[in-house]
N, C-alpha and C positions, 0 to 999 in steps of 0.2 A: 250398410253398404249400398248405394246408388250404381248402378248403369255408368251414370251421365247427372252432372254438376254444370250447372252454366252460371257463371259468376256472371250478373248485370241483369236488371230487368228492364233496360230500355227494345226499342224496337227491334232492333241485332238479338238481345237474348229472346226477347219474347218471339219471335219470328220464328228463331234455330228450336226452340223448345214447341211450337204447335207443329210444326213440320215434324220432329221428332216422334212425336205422339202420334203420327201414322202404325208408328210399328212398338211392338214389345219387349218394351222396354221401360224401367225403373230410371226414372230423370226427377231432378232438383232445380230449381233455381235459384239460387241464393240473391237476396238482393240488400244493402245497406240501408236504405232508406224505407221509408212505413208503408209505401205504396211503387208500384211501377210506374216510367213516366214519371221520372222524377231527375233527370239530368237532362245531358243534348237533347233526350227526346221529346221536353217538353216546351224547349227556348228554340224553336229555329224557326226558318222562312214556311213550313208548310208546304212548299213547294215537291209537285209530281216535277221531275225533269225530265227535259226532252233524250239528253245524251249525248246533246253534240259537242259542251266540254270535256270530259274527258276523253285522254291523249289514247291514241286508238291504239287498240292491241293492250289496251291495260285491262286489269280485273274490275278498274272503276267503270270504263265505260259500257264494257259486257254486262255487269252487273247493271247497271241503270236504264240500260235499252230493256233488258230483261225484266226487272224490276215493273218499268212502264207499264209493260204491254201485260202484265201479273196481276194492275193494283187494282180496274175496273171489276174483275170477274169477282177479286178476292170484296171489295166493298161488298157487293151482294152477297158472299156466302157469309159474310160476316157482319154486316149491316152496321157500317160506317158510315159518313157521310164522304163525297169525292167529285171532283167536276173538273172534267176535260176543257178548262178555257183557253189554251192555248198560250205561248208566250210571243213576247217581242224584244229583241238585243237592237238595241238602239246606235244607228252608227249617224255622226254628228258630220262628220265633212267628210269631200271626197276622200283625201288622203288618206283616210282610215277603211278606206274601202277594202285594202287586200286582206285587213284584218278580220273583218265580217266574213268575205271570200274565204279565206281559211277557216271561219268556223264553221259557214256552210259545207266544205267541202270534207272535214271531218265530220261534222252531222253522218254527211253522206258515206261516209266510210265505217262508220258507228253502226250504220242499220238502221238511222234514226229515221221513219217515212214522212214524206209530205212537208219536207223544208222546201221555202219560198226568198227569196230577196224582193222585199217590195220596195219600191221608189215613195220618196214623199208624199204626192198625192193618194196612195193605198193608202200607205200610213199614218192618216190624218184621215183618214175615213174611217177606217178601223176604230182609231181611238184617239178623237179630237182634241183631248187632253197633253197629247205629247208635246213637248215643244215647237214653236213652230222653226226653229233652225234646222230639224231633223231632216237628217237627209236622205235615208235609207237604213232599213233595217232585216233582221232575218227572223222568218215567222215562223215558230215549229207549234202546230198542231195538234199535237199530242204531248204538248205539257199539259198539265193540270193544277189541279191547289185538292189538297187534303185534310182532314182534323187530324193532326199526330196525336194529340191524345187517343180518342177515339180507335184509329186504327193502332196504336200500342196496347189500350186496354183489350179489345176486341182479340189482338192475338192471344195476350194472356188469356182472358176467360176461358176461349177456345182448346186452348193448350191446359188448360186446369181443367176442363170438362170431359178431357182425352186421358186422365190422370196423370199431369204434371204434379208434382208439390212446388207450393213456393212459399219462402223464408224469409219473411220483411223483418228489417231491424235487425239484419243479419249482418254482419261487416267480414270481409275475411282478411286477419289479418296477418297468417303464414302459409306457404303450401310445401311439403315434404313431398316426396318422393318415395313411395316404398318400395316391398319388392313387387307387390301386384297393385295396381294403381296410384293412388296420391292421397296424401292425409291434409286438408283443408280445416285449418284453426282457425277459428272465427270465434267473435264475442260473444256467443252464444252456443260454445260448444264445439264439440270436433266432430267433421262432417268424415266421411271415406266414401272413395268412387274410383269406379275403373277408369271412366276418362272425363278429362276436365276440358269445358268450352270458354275463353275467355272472351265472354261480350263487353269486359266491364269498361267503354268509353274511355275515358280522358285518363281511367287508371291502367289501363289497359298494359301498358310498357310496364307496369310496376309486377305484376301477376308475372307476363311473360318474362320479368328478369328475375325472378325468382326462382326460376326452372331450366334454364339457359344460359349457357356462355355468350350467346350471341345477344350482343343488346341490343334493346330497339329503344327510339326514346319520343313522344310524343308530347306535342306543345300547344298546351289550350289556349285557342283562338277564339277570343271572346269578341263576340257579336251583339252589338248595340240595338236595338227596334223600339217604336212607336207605333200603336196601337190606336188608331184612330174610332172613332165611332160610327156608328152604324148609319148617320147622315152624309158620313163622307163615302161610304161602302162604294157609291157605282162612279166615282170618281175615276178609273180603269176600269174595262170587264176585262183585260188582262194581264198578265204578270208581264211588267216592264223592266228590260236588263239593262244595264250598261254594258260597253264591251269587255269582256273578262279580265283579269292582270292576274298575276302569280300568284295574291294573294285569296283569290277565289273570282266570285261574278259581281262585286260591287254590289251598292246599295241599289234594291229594288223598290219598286211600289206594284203590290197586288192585292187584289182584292180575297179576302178570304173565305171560306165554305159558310158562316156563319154570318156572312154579310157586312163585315167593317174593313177595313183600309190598312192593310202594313205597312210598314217603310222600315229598310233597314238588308244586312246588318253592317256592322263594322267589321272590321279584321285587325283586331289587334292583340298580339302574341302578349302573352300572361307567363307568370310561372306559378300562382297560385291555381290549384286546379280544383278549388272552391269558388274563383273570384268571380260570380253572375252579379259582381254591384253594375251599376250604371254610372257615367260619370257624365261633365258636362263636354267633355273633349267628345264623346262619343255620340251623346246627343246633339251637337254641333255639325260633327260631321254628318249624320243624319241627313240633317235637315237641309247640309247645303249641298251635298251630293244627290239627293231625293231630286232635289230642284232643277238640276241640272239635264234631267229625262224628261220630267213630267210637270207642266206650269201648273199655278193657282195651288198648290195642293195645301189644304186648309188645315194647317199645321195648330191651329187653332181647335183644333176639334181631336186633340188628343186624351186620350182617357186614362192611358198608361205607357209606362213603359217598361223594360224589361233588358234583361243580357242573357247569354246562352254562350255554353262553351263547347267547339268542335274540335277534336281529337285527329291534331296534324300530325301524322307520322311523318318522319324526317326524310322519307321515301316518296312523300304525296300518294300514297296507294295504297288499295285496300290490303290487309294483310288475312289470307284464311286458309290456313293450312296447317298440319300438323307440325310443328315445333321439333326440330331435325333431329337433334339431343335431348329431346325429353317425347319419348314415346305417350300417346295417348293425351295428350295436353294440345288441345286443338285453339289459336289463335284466332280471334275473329274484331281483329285491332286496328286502327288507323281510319275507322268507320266514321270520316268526317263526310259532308257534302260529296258525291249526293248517297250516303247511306238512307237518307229517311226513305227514296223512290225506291235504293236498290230492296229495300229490306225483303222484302218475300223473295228474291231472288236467292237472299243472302243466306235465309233461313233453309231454302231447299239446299245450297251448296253445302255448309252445315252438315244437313242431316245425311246428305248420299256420302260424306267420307265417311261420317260413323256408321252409315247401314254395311260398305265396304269394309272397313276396317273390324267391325261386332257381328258382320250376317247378320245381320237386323232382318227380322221378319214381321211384314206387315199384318196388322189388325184387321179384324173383319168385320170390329162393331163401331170404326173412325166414324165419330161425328164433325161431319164437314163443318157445317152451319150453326152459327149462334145468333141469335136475336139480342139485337139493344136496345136501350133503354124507352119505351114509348116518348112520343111526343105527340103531346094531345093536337097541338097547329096541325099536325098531316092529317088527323082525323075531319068528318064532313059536321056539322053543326049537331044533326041528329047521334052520331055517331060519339059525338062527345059529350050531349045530353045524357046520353046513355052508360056512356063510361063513367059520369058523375054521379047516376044515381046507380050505382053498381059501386062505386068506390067514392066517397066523396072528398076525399084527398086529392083529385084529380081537381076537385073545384076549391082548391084551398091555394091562391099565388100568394109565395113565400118570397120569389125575385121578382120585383117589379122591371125590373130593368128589360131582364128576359124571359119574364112573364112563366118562369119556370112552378110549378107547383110541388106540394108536396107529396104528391100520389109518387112524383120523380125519383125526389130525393130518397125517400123510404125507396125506392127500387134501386137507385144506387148504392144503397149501404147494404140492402138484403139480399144481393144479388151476388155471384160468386166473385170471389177477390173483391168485397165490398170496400165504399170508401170507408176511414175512421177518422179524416181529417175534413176539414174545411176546403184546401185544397183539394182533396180528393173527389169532396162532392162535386165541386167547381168542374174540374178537367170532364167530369161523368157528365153533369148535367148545364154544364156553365151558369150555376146559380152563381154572382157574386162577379161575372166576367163584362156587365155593362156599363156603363154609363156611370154609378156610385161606387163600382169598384169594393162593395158589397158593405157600404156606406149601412144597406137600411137591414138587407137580406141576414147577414153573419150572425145576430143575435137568436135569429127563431132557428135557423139551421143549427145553431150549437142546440138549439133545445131539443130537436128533433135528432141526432146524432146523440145526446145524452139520452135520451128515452131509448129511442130504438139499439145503442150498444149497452145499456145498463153503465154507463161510467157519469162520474161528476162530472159538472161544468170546469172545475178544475182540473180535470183531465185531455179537455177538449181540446186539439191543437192545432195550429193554423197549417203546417206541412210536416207534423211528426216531431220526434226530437226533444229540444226544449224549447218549442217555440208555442209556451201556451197560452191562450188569449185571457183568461180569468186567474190572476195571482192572488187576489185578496178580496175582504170586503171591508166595504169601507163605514158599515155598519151592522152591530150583531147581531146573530140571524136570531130569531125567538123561537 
């Protein structure tokens, strides 16, 4: 019997669950897939937002002013990577000028500080890459660009090191109702808890109609991106908007924490809520709406691409409250754009209705602070001499691309909620995330991931599942 079940280990459950771990209490995470950071959380823009989209007086825009001003302190106690560059919403002719004026003006009703309207000549100073038709744009400040991985793993660790449990390859796929709490059937057993958190994204309406007359139903909005290389990285030093439409903020170009070039995404409503293929409609559109912000962009210099699906509730707004007809079953659903910014917000809202609701009493031994994974590049020349002859794994590059070493990866698998997949490694250390697209890196890391978990190369798998890289040999072993 659990406290506290939080179905989803994207950034919503990982957040609700480190937050939680302030105080005393028995919490679970249940998660379906082999690792965290393994849905929306790992396909989106990366983007810190400023706040000035969402419709004021909602729980999205509270939550994403809040979120903001949350994510600098939290990188430090949690050693992410995060950088305050600032955005730009790109307005194209006069006439669209009261539509900027209205997003400035809800910025400013949002809380959002330090929005600007700059005229063409700012705006081409700023970032001489914009098109030169631009006419005018609104500059907020306090956007940023983040690793979603990173700050998804980082919460987990955090929240496992606070004594979370969490249950990869865990699917649930009934939830009863008893007389004291809820009985959670999953493929791996029958969980029981007093109260149930549903973070689980894009399934999220399927949990909450399970326990509810009231239905809620959300429509995954798959999101198209190209992933440019790290020669086109300073092509922007900021996250360039278009002017928003109903269907979200249109295709962007920002530069990201790791140094390479996004564009993207799309918005286009799915009823498959597996469906992250890519298609040419959507790389298409990419590329001719990218263009339309931002000239020359060297589409040429793409390394991948990718889709991600956001979790549109039929209401456009965050849903986190307790579930009116099913006591103790705490909804944290509808967590599309901007959930990635709001999430620390989202995870404290979270944990104060269950500290309310449980008298939750706080711990006295909360460990605030987790350290990640080293990276030898911050170290000084002597300093990494030194850590090479101290560990000489650290002088063993395994990714050429990103020059990542082995001393890494063995820290990302040995390290709590280690990786056990290839992907895994990747998201920890981004072996496999440059230029070959892990063309040379994938063979030694499966060796290194087979030594260090004890499993066969036939075990080894690209994101869990049945996705394994080694089926056969194609001659017999002696």
């Amino acid at each position: 019997m659990y406290d506290v079940i939080i179905i989803g280990g994207g950034v919503s459950g990982a957040a609700a669950a480190r937050e939680l771990s302030r105080y005393q209490v028995k919490a679970c995470v249940l998660e379906k897939e082999e690792d965290v950071c393994c849905g929306t959380s790992k396909a989106n823009s990366a983007i810190v937002h400023a706040g000035y989209d969402a419709a004021t007086g909602s729980l999205m825009a509270k939550l994403n002013v809040q979120g903001n001003e949350m994510m600098e302190q939290l990188s430090k106690d949690l050693d992410f990577p995060f950088q305050r560059r600032g955005s730009l919403v790109i307005c194209l002719s006069e006439e669209n000028m009261p539509e900027l004026q209205a997003l400035y003006d809800r910025g400013v009703a949002n809380g959002v500080k330090g929005l600007q309207i700059l005229n063409r000549e700012e705006v081409l100073e700023m970032e001489p890459n914009v098109v030169d038709q631009v006419y005018a744009a609104l500059y907020a400040p306090t956007a940023g660009i983040v690793c979603p991985f990173h700050l998804n793993i980082a919460l987990a660790e955090n929240a496992y090191a606070n004594g979370v449990d969490f249950r990869f390859n865990t699917e649930v796929l009934d939830i009863k109702k008893m007389e004291e709490g809820y009985e959670l059937i999953t493929n791996r057993g029958i969980y029981h808890t007093r109260y149930v958190v549903n973070a689980a994204g894009v399934y999220a309406d399927r949990f909450h109609n399970m326990v509810s007359e009231h239905k809620i139903h959300i429509t995954p909005r798959r999101g198209d991106y190209c992933l440019l290389d790290k020669s086109a990285g300073t092509h922007v030093s900021r996250t360039i908007f278009s002017l928003p439409t109903k269907k979200g903020k249109g295709v962007l170009v920002t530069p990201t924490v790791h140094g390479n070039l996004l564009v993207g995404p799309t918005a286009i409503d799915i009823e498959d809520k597996e469906g992250t293929n890519t298609t040419k409609e959507g790389m298409d559109q990419v590329i001719t709406k990218a263009g339309q912000n931002v000239k020359n962009l060297p589409m040429r210099q793409v390394i991948t691409s990718f889709a991600g699906l956001r979790a549109h509730e039929d209401g456009h707004e965050f849903i986190i409250e307790e579930v009116e007809d099913a006591k103790g079953f705490i909804d944290c659903a509808g967590i599309e754009s901007p959930g990635l910014t709001s999430c620390p917000a989202i995870g404290v809202m979270v944990a104060d209705l269950l500290k309310e609701k449980m008298g939750l009493v706080k711990k006295e031994n909360f460990i605030a602070t987790r350290k990640g994974i080293l990276d030898p590049d911050t170290l000084s020349k002597e300093e990494r001499k030194a850590l090479i002859k101290e560990n000489p794994a650290y002088g063993n590059i395994i990714c050429r691309c990103e020059m990542v070493t082995e001393g890494e990866i063995i820290d990302a698998i040995r390290r709590p909620l280690g990786a056990r997949s290839l992907d895994g490694v990747k998201r920890r250390t981004r072996a496999g995330m440059g230029r070959c697209q892990s063309g040379f890196c994938s063979p030694r890391t499966m060796e290194i991931l087979a030594r260090e978990c004890g499993m066969s190369m036939f075990d080894i798998t690209k994101s869990g599942g049945k996705s394994q890289i080694v089926v056969g040999t194609n001659k017999d072993v002696l």
